[in-house]
C-alpha angles and dihedrals in degrees: 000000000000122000102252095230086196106119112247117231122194127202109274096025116117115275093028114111105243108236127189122229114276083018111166082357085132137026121230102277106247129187137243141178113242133162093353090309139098102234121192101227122192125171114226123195085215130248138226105262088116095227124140129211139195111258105228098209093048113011090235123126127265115201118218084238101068132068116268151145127274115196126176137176111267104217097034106043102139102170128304097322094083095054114109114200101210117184104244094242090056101047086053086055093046092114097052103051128100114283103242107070135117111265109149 
């Protein structure tokens, strides 16, 4: 294999952008208005709790560990029961399922 002549930085070094930890783990959470109702949605790159959710768009499961996407209601958000875990795929398709399923 050929020697990589492209100079290594570490964190820290001169030159490296310093980054905390977590850093851009999260976007900004941002709002939108979906099935009547004005929903908080925030993208997660996912964690290692090793939980698993429903999907509401497709009824699949979403692991803790992957990215996805994390929607609630705005005005009735009491505490974590509300939250709904969408695969990213599916909340991007929100708009073009079946009326009929269990959003909220």
């Amino acid at each position: 294999m050929p020697r990589s002549t492209r100079p290594r930085r570490r964190p820290g070094q001169r030159g490296a952008p310093a980054r905390a930890p977590g850093a851009g783990a999260e976007r900004p959470p941002n709002t939108v208005r979906f099935a009547g109702t004005l929903w908080t949605v925030r993208e997660v790159r996912g964690n290692d709790s090793g939980r698993a959710f429903r999907c509401p768009g497709c009824q699949q499961q979403v692991l803790a560990s992957t990215p996805h996407t994390v929607a609630w209601p705005s005005q009735t958000m009491h505490g974590v029961e509300n939250r709904r875990h969408w695969h990213t795929r599916c909340w991007a398709a929100r708009e073009r399922r079946k009326p009929g399923g269990s959003f909220a």
